[in-house]
C-alpha positions as CSV (number, residue, x, y, z in Angstrom):
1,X,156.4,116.9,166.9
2,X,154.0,115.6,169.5
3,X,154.5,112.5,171.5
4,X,151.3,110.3,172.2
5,X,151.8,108.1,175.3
6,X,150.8,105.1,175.2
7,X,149.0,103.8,178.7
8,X,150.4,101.7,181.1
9,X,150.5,98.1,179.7
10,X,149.5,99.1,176.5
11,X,151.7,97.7,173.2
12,X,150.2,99.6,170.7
13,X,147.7,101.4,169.2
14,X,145.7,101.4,166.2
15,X,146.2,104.2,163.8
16,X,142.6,105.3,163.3
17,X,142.6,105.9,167.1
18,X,145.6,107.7,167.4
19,X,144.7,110.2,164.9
20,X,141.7,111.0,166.6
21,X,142.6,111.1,169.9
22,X,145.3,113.8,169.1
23,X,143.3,115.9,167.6
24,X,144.6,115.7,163.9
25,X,141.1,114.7,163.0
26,X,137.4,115.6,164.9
27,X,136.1,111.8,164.4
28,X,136.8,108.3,163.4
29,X,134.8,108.4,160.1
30,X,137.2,111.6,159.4
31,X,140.3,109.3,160.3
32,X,138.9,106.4,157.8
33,X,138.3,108.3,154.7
34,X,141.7,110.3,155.4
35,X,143.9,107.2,155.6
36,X,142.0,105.2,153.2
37,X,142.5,108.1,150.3
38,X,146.5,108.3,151.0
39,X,146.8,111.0,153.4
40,X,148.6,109.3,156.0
41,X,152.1,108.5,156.5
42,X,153.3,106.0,159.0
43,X,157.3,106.3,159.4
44,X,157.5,108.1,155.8
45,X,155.2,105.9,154.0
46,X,151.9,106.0,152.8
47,X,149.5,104.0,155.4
48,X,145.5,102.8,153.8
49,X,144.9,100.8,156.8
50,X,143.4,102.7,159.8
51,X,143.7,99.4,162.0
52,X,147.2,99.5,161.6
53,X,149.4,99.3,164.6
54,X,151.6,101.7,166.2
55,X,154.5,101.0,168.6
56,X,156.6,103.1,170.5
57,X,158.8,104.7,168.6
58,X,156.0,104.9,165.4
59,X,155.6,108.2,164.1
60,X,152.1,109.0,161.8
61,X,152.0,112.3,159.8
62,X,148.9,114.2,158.7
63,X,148.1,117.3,157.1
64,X,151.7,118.8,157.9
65,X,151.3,117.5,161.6
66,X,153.1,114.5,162.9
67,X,152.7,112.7,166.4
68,X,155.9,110.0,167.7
69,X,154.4,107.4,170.0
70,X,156.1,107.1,173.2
């Protein structure tokens, strides 16, 4: 599992982001249809929001890959 930091005074963020800037998808209209059909887990369950927030601690899954938010 991969970690994505998040920066310095940063909360969270969104899950249409995250995907695509860890490289489990090559662009944020790839990230919206994927999470929109059901593809995407967020802690073990099935996320259809790509604006949906991630904390530390967060973990999203996608195609076999998963990323923890740190």
């Amino acid at each position: 599992m991969d970690i994505f930091k998040l920066r310095a005074g940063e909360d969270f963020i969104r899950l249409g982001q995250v995907l695509k800037a860890s490289g489990m998808v090559e662009s944020g209209a790839e990230a919206k249809e994927v999470i929109q059909s059901g593809q995407v887990l967020v802690n073990d369950e099935t996320e259809i929001r790509r604006g949906r927030k991630l904390s530390k601690g967060d973990i999203a899954s996608y195609d076999g890959k998963e990323i923890r938010i740190g």
